[in-house]
C-alpha positions in Angstrom: 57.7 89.0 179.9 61.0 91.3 179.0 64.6 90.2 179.1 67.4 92.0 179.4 69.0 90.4 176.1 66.7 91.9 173.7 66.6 93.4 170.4 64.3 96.4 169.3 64.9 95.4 165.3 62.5 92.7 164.1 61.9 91.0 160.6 64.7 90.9 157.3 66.0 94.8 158.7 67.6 93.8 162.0 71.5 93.7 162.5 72.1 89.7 162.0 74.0 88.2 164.6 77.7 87.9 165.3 79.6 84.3 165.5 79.4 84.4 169.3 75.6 84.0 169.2 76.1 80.9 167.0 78.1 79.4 169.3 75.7 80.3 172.2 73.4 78.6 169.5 75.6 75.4 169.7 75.6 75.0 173.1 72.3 75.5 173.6 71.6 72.8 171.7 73.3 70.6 174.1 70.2 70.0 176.3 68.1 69.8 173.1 69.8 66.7 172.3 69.7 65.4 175.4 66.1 65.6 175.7 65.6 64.2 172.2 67.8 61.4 172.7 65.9 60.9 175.8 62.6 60.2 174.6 63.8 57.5 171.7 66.0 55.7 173.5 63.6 54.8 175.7 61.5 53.2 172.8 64.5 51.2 172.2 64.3 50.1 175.5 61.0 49.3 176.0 60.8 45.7 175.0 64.2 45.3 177.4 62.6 46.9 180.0 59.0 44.9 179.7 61.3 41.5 179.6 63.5 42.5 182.7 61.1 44.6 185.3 58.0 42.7 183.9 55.9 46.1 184.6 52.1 45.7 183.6 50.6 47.4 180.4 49.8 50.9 182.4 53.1 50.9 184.4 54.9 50.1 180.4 53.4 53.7 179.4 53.8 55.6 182.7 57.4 54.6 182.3 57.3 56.6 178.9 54.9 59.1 179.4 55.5 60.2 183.1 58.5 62.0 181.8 57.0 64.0 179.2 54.1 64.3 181.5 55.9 66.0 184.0 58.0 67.9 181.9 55.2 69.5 179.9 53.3 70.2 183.2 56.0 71.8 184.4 57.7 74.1 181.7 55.7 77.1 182.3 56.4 77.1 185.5 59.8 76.7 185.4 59.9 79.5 182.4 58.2 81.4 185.2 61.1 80.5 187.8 63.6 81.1 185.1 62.6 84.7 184.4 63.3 85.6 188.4 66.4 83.5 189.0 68.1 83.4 185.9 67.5 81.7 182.7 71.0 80.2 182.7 71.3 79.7 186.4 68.3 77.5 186.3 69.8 75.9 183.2 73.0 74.8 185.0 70.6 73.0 187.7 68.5 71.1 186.0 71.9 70.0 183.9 73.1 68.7 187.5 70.1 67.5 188.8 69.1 65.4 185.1 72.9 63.8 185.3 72.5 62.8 189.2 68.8 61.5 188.9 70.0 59.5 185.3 72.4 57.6 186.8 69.4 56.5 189.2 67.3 55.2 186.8 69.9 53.2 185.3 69.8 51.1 188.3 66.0 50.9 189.2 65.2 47.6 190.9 61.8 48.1 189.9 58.9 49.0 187.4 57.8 51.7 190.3 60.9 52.7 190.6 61.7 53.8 187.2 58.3 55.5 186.9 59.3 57.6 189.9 63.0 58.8 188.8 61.3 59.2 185.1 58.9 61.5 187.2 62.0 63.4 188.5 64.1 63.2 185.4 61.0 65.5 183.9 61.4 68.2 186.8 65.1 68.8 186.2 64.2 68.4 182.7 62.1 71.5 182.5 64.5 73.4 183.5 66.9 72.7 180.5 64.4 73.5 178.0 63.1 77.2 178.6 66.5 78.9 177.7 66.5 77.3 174.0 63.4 79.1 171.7 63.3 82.0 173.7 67.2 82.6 173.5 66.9 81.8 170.2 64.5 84.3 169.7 66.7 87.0 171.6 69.9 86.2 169.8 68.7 86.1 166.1 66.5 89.1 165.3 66.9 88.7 161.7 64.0 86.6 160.4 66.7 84.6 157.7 68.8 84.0 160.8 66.4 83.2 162.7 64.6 80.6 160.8 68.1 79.1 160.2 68.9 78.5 163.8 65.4 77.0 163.9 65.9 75.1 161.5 68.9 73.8 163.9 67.2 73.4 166.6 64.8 71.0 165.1 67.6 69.2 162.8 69.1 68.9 166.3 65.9 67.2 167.9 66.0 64.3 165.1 69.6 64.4 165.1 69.2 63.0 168.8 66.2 60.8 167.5 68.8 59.4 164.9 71.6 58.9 167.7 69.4 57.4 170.7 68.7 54.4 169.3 72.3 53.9 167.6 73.5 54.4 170.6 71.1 52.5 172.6 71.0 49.8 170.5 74.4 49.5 170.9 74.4 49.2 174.7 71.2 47.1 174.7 73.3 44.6 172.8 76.6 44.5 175.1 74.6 46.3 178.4 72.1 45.7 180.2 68.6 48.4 179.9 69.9 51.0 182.4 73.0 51.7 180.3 70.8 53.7 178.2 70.2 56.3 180.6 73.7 57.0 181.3 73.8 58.5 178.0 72.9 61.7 179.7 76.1 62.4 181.1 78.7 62.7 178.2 76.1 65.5 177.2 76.1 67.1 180.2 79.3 67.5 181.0 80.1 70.2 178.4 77.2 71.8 178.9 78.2 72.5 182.5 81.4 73.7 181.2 80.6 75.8 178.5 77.0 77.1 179.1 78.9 79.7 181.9 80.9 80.9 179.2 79.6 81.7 176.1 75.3 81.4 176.9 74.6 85.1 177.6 72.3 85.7 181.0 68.9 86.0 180.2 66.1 87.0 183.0 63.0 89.2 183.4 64.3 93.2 185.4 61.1 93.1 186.6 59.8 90.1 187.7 56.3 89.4 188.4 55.6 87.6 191.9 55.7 83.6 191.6 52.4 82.3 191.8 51.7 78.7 193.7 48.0 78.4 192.5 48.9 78.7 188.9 51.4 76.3 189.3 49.4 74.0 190.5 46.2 74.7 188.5 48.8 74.1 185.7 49.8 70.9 187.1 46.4 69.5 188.2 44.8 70.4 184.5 47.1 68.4 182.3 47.3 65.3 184.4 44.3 64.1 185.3 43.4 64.4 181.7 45.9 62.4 180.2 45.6 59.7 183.1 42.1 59.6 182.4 42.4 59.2 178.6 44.9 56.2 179.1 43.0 54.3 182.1 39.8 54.0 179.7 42.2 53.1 176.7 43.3 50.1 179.2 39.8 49.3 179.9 39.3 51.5 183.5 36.1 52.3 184.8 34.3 54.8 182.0 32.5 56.9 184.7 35.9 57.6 186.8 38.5 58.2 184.1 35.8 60.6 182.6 35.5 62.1 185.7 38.5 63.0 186.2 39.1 64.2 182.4 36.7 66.6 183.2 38.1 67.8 186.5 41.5 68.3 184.3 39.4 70.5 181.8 37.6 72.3 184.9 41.0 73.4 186.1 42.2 74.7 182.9 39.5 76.3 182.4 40.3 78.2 186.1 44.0 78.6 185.1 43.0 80.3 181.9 40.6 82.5 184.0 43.5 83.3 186.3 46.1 84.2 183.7 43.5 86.4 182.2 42.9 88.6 185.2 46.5 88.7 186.4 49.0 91.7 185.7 51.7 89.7 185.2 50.1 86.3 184.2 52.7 82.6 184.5 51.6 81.9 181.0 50.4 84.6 178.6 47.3 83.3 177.1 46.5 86.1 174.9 48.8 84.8 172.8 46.4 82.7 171.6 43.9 85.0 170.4 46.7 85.1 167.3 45.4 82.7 164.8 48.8 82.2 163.3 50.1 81.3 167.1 47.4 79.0 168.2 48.0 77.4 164.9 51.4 77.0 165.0 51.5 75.8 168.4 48.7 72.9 167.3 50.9 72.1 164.3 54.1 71.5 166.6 51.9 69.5 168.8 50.5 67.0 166.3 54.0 66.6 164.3 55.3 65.2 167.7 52.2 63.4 168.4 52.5 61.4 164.3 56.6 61.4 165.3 56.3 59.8 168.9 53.4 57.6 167.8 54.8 55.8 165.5 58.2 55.4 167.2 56.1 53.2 169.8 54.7 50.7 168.0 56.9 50.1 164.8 60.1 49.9 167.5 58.5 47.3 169.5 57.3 45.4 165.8 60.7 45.3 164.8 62.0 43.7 167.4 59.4 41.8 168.8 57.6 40.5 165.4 60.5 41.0 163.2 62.9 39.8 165.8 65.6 42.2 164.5 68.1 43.3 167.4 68.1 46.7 169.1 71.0 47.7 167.1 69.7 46.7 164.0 66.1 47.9 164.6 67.9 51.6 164.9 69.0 51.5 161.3 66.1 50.5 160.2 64.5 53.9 161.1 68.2 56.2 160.3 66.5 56.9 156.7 63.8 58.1 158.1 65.4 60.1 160.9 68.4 61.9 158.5 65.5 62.8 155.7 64.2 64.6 159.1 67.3 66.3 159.7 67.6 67.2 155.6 64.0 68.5 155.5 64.1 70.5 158.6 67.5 72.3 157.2 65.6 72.7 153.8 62.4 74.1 155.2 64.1 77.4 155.9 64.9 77.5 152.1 62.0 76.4 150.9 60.0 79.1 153.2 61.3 81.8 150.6 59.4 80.3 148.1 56.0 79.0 149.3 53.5 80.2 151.4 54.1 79.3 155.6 50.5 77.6 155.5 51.2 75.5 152.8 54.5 74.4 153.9 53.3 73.4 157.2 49.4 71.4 155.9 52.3 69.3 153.0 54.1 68.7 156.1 51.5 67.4 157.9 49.8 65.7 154.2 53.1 63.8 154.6 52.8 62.5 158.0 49.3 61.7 157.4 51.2 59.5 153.7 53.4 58.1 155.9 50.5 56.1 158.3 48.9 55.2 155.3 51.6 53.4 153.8 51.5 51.4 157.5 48.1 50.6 157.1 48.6 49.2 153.5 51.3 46.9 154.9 49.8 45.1 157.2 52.3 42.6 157.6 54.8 44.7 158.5 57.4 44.0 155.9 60.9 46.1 156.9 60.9 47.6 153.0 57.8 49.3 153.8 58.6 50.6 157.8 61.3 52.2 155.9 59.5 53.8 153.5 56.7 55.0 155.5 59.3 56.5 158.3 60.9 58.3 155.3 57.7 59.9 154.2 56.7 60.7 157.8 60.1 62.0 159.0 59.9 64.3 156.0 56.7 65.6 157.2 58.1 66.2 160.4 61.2 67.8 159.7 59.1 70.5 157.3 56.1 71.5 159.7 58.2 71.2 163.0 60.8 74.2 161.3 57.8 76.5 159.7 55.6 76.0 163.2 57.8 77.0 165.7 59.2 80.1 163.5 55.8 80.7 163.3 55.5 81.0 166.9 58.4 82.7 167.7 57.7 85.5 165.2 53.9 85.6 166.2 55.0 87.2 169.7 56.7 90.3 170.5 60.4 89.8 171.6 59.1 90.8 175.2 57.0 88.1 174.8 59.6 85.5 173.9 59.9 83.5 176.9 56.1 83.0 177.2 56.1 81.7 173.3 58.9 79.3 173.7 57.5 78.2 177.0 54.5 77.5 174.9 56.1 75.9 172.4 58.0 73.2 174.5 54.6 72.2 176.1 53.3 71.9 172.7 56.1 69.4 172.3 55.8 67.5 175.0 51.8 67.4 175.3 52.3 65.9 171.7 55.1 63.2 173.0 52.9 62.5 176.0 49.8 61.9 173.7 51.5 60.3 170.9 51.8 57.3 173.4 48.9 57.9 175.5 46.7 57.9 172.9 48.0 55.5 170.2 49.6 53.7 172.5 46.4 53.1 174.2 44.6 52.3 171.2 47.2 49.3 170.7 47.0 48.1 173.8 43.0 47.7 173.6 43.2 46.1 170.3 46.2 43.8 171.9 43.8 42.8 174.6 40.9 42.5 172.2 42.4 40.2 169.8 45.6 37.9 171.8 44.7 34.0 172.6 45.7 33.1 175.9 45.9 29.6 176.7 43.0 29.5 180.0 45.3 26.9 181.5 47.8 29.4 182.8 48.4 30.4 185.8 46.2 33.9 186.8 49.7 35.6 186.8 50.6 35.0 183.5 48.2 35.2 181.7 47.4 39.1 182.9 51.3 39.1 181.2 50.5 37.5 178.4 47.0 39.7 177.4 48.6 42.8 178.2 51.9 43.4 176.6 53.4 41.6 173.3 56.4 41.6 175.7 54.5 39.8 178.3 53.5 37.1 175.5 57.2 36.7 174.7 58.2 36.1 178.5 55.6 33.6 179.3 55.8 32.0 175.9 59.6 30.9 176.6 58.2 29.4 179.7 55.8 26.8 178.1 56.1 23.7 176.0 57.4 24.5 172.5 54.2 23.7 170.8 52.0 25.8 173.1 54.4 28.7 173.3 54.6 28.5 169.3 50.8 29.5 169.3 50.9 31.7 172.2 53.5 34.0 170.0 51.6 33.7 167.3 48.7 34.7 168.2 50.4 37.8 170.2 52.4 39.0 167.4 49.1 38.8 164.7 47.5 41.2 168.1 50.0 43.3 168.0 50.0 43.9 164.1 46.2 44.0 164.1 46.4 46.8 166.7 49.1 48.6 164.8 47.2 48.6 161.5 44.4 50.1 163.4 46.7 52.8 164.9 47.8 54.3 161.1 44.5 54.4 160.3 43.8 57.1 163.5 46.8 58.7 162.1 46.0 59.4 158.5 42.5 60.9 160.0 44.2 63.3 162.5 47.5 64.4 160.2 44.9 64.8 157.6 42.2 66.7 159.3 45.4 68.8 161.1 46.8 69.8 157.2 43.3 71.3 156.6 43.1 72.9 160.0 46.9 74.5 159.5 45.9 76.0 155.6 42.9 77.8 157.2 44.2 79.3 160.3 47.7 80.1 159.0 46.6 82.3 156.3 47.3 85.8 158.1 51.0 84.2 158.1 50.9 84.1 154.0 52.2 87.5 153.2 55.4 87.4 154.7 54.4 90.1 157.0 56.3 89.9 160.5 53.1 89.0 162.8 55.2 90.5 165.5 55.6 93.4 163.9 51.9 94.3 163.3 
């Protein structure tokens, strides 16, 4: 891909850019934070939403994942789109359509309902999210620039993190669940305003033709897989759900094929033949995947163990989330003085710490959620800066658009499967381990042995005595499952940190990749 805002200069020699590309910078991070904010506040919500729309355990993660789902799925595409029509133009439509389809979903009458305007909410979605990286990538040539504005951009993903659930606490106390999706529209309102003025147009001269199949094959890969990996989590027929998994992987494998033989390929895959790229891209991933993860459970534990409100539950985790912000700002620093590799595996040695300290508390004691999301957010904050500058600077500028395309999907493939996967996990070990009474009613007790929400509902409707040991017995499920969730994530952060030191080692010299 080429754009017309390009810059031949590459690496510590280029010109460094003027104030009017910082403020471009600013505004761009507009639908960052929007996006961020989306995807906590919704774990703020979830123990709202499970008490009012009573959804079952699968329709409780579609509502989270079917977002990121969709918007991962369709990222490329719309990068694709975006290149013919107009980076920007395309930005200013998805602002509209995310603000319309928001106000929506704050007044879903149903479980199936939200699930379809999330859906929609992650169409309009991907097309905010294209013009950040690979703007960003465009406007600050200079690498000390450049790792400064990404350094931004992911201070301004947990800066959202942080202000969802303050927020949304907030209006879960005094609102009712919706209210947090309105949220979306203070954001969006300067962005409409300001985007036209001061983000610089940004599209391919020459265009390659918009291909249908590869959108599709796109589609059709990533979500039959991650449907398939959550239906046997929730106890679904092996033989089907592994089916389809494998259709999913068939069709990636034909989409791969596809971009390989095409002259102007939807998604440039030879990117991946970089080992500091494919690395980079895998590091993002699982730093969303620890980050997402452990927002799920811990947010429901606080409020629904603990018993701490929404509001209160949010400042619980704000230590966490501003060490995030701090370490993401430092990482650009730091980067002058340590090796990329190394910066990136301590990152992920830190998410891996922060699991661990879960898994030693197995009572869930508030001191020690604080501490562990403090370690983690660290982590996060250092190998979510160092992998995507990675990324960016491991493709050519022409090459920009495909890389930050790339990128995104690496971020949300790593929301979707922070919750599909660990999520998943504590729902078996829910099932596995809850006590509920035989004499219910069929109903409730399919509420009661799939959600720690669905406990609490049908608890309040029993005697006190039998409701007392219906709660217990949930909330010691819950925590049992949770406990068994860190220990997954130690494994993976640690067997990612070892992964990142081998395959980021051509990034060690301080060499631009680009540039070779």
């Amino acid at each position: 891909m080429a754009f017309i805002l390009d810059t031949p200069k590459q690496g510590a020699a280029a010109a460094r850019a003027d104030t009017r590309a910082w403020v471009a910078l600013a505004v761009l991070m507009l639908p960052v934070l929007l996006i961020s904010v989306d995807n906590t506040v919704l774990s703020f919500a979830v123990p709202s939403i499970s008490l009012a729309l009573v959804p079952s355990a699968p329709e409780l993660l579609w509502i989270i994942d079917v977002y990121p789902l969709v918007l991962a799925a369709l990222l490329v595409p719309m990068g694709s789109l975006a290149d013919r029509f107009g980076r920007r133009r395309l930005l200013l439509l998805g602002s509209t359509g995310f603000a319309v389809v928001s106000v929506l979903a704050a007044f879903a009458p149903s479980a199936a309902a939200l699930i379809g305007y999330r859906a929609l909410l992650g169409v309009f979605g991907s097309m905010l999210m294209p013009s950040t990286l690979s703007l960003i990538r465009n406007l600050f040539a200079h690498q000390d620039q450049r790792r400064a504005a990404i350094a931004i951009w992911a201070a301004c993903f947990s800066g959202g993190a942080a202000l969802g659930p303050i927020v949304g606490g907030f209006l879960l106390e005094h609102f009712w669940w919706g209210s947090v999706f309105l949220l979306s529209v203070p954001v969006l309102v300067p962005l409409l305003i300001l985007a036209p003025i001061f983000v610089p147009a940004s599209r391919d001269p020459e265009p390659g033709k918009i291909d249908p199949l590869s959108i599709l094959l796109s589609f059709g890969a990533m979500v039959p897989v991650i449907f398939g990996i959550k239906e046997i989590a929730q106890g679904g027929p092996w033989a089907v759900n592994a089916g389809l998994i494998a259709a999913g992987l068939a069709l990636g494998f034909v989409f791969v094929r596809r971009q390989l033989r095409r002259d102007s390929p939807m998604l440039d895959v030879r990117l991946f033949r970089n080992p500091v790229f494919s690395g980079g891209v895998l590091a993002n991933l699982l730093s969303i995947f620890s980050l997402v993860g452990f927002l799920y459970f811990v947010t429901q534990h606080l409020q629904l163990v603990v018993g701490l409100s929404p509001t209160a539950a949010a400042f619980v985790l704000v230590p966490g989330l501003a060490v995030s912000i701090v370490t993401g700002l430092l990482a650009a620093r730091l980067a002058r003085f340590f090796k990329p590799s190394r910066l990136v595996a301590a990152g992920l040695l830190l998410n891996a710490v922060g699991f661990g300290i879960v898994w030693l508390n197995p009572g869930g004691a508030v001191a020690g959620i604080v501490a562990a999301f403090v370690v983690l957010g660290a982590g996060v904050g250092i190998a979510e800066t160092i992998s995507n500058d990675l990324i960016l600077s491991a493709a050519p500028p022409a090459r920009a658009g495909a890389a930050s395309a790339i990128s995104e999907t690496a971020y949300e493939v790593g929301s979707v499967l922070g919750t599909a996967l660990l999520g998943s996990i504590l729902a078996a070990a829910y099932r596995l381990n809850v006590v509920v009474p035989g004499s219910l009613p069929t109903a409730d007790r399919n509420a009661a042995g799939q959600t720690l929400g669905g406990a609490i509902d049908v608890a309040n409707t029993l005697p006190a005595g039998q409701g007392s040991a219906l709660l217990a017995s949930a909330r010691h499920a819950f925590d049992s499952g949770s406990g068994l969730v860190a220990l997954v994530g130690v494994a993976l952060m640690a067997g990612a940190a070892v992964m990142c030191l081998r395959t980021l080692r051509a990034a060690d010299s301080g060499a631009e990749p680009a540039a070779r």
